[in-house]
C-alpha positions as CSV (number, residue, x, y, z in Angstrom):
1,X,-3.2,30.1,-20.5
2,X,-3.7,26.5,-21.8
3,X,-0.1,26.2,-21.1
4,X,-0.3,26.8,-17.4
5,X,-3.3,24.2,-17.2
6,X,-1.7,21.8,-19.5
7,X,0.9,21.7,-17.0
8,X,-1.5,21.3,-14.2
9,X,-3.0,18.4,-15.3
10,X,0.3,16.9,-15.5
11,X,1.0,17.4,-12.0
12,X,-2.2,16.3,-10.8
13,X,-1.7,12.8,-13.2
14,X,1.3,12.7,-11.5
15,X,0.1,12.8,-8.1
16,X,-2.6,10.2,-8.7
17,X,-0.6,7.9,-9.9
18,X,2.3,8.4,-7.2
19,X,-0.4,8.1,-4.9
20,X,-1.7,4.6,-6.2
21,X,1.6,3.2,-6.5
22,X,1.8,4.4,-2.5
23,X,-1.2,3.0,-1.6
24,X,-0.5,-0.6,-3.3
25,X,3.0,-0.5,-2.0
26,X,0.9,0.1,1.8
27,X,-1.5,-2.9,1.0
28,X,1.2,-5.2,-0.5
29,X,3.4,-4.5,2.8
30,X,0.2,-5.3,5.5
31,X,-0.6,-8.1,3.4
32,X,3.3,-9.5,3.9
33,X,3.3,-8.7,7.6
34,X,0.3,-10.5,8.3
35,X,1.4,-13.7,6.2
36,X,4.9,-13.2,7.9
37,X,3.6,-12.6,11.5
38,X,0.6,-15.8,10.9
39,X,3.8,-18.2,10.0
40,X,5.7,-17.4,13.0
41,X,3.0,-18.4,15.3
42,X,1.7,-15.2,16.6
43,X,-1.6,-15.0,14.7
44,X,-2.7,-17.8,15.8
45,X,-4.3,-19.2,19.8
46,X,-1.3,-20.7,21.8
47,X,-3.8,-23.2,23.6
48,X,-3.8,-25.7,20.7
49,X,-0.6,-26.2,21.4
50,X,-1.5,-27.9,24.4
């Protein structure tokens, strides 16, 4: 039996850690899209430009 939830544990280390690295990988991207989306000008109020 210590087999089975040796094994288990494995696959619920994996999953935790797939999971983080999914969750950073999310952050990292919004993080990106806002820098990206802020340098082209569409963050930001047009009527400065004025």
């Amino acid at each position: 039996m210590t087999g089975g939830s040796e094994l288990l544990g494995h696959l619920l280390h994996d999953l935790l850690v797939k999971g983080i690295i999914v969750a950073v990988a999310l952050v990292v991207l919004a993080v990106g899209m806002t820098v990206i989306w802020r340098m082209a000008g569409r963050g930001v109020s047009r009527d400065r430009d004025r």
